[in-house]
C-alpha positions as CSV (number, residue, x, y, z in Angstrom):
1,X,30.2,-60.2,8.4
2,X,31.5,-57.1,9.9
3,X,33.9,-55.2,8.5
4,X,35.8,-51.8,9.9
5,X,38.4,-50.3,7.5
6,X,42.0,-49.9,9.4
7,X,42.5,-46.7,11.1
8,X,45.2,-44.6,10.8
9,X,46.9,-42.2,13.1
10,X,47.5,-39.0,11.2
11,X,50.2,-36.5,14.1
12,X,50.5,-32.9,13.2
13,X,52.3,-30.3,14.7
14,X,53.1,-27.1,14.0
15,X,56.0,-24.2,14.6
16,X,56.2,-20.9,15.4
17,X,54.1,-18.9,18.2
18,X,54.6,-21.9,20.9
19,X,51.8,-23.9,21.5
20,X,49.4,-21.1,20.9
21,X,49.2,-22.1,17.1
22,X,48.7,-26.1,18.2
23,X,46.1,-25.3,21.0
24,X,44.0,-23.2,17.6
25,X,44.6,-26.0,15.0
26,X,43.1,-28.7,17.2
27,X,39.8,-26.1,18.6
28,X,39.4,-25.7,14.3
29,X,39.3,-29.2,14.0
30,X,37.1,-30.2,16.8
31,X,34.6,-28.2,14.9
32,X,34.6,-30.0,11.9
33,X,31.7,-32.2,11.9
34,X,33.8,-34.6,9.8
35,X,36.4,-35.0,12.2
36,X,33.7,-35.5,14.8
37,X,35.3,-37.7,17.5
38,X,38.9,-38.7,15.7
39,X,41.2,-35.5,17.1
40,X,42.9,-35.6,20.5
41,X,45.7,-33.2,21.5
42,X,48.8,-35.0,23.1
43,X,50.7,-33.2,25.4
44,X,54.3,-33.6,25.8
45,X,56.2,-34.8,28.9
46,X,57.6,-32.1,30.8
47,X,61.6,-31.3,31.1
48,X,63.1,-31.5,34.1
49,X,63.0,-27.5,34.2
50,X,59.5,-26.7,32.6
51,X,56.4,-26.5,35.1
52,X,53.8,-28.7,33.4
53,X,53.2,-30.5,29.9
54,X,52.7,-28.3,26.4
55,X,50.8,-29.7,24.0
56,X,53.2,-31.4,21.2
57,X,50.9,-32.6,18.6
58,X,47.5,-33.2,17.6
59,X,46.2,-37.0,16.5
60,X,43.9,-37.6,14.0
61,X,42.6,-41.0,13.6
62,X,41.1,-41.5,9.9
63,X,40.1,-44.2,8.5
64,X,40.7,-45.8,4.8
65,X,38.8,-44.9,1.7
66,X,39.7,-41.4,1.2
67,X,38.8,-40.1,4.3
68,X,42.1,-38.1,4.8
69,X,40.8,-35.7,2.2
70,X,38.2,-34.6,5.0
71,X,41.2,-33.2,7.2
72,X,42.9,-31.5,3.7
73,X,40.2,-28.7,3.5
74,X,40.3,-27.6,7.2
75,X,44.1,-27.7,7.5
76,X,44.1,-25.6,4.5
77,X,41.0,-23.4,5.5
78,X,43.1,-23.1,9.0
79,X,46.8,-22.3,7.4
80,X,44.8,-19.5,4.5
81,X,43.7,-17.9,8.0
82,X,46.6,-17.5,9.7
83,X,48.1,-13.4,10.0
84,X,51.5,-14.9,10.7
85,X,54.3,-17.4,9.1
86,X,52.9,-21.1,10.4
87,X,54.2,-24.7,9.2
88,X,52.1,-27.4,10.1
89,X,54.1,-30.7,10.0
90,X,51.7,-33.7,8.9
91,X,53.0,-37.2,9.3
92,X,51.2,-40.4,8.6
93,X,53.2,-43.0,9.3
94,X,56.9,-43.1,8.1
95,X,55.3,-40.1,5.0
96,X,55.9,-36.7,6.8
97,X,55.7,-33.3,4.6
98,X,55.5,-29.9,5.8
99,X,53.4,-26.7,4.8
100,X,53.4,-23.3,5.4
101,X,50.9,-20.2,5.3
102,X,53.2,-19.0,2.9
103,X,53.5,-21.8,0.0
104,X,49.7,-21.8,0.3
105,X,49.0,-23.2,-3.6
106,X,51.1,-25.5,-2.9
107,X,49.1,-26.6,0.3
108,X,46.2,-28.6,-1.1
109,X,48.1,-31.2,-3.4
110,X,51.1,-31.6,-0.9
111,X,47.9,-32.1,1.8
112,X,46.1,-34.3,-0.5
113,X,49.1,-36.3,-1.2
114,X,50.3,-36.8,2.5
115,X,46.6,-37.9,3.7
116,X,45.8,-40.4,0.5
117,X,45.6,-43.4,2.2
118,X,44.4,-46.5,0.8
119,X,44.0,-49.7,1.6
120,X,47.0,-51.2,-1.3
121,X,49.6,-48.6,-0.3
122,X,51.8,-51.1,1.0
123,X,51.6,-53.0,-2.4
């Protein structure tokens, strides 16, 4: 019997600096060998004024089990590195919570929270 655990689509976007800040997060994730593969960078449509599509928001597709603590470390590694005031908006499904350089203790439980996905949470 085959079984694949249900994947999840984990969006995150971030604020402040334009899509300089995005364009980072998602080149610091591509280079985490545990993300290998599950983050794509989704541009937004263009307005009717602007000249092309920005970037809007970074996907992360993680599986069940626990895997969403492999994206806490890096977003927090990521945020701790920042020389400016950042918030990175994480949203997995209808769960959203934002963090910020600033509030960084409070980073890796709001993280860990946000990304615990198991496979009873709709119990």
């Amino acid at each position: 019997m085959n079984w694949e655990a249900p994947m999840v689509n984990v969006l995150l976007r971030t604020d402040g600096h334009g899509s300089a800040n995005l364009e980072d997060l998602y080149r610091w994730l591509r280079g985490e060998r545990a993300l290998s593969g599950r983050v794509t960078l989704i541009h937004d449509l263009p307005g009717e004024e602007d000249l092309g599509a920005g970037p809007g928001a970074i996907e992360v597709i993680l599986g069940s089990g626990g895997i969403g603590v492999a994206l806490v470390g890096p977003l927090t590694a990521w945020l701790q590195s920042r020389r400016s005031e950042v918030t990175i908006e994480v949203t997995v499904g209808d769960k959203s919570v934002k963090v910020q350089a600033k509030n960084i203790d409070e980073v890796t439980p709001l993280l860990t929270e946000a990304l615990r996905i198991d496979d009873d949470r709709d119990s």
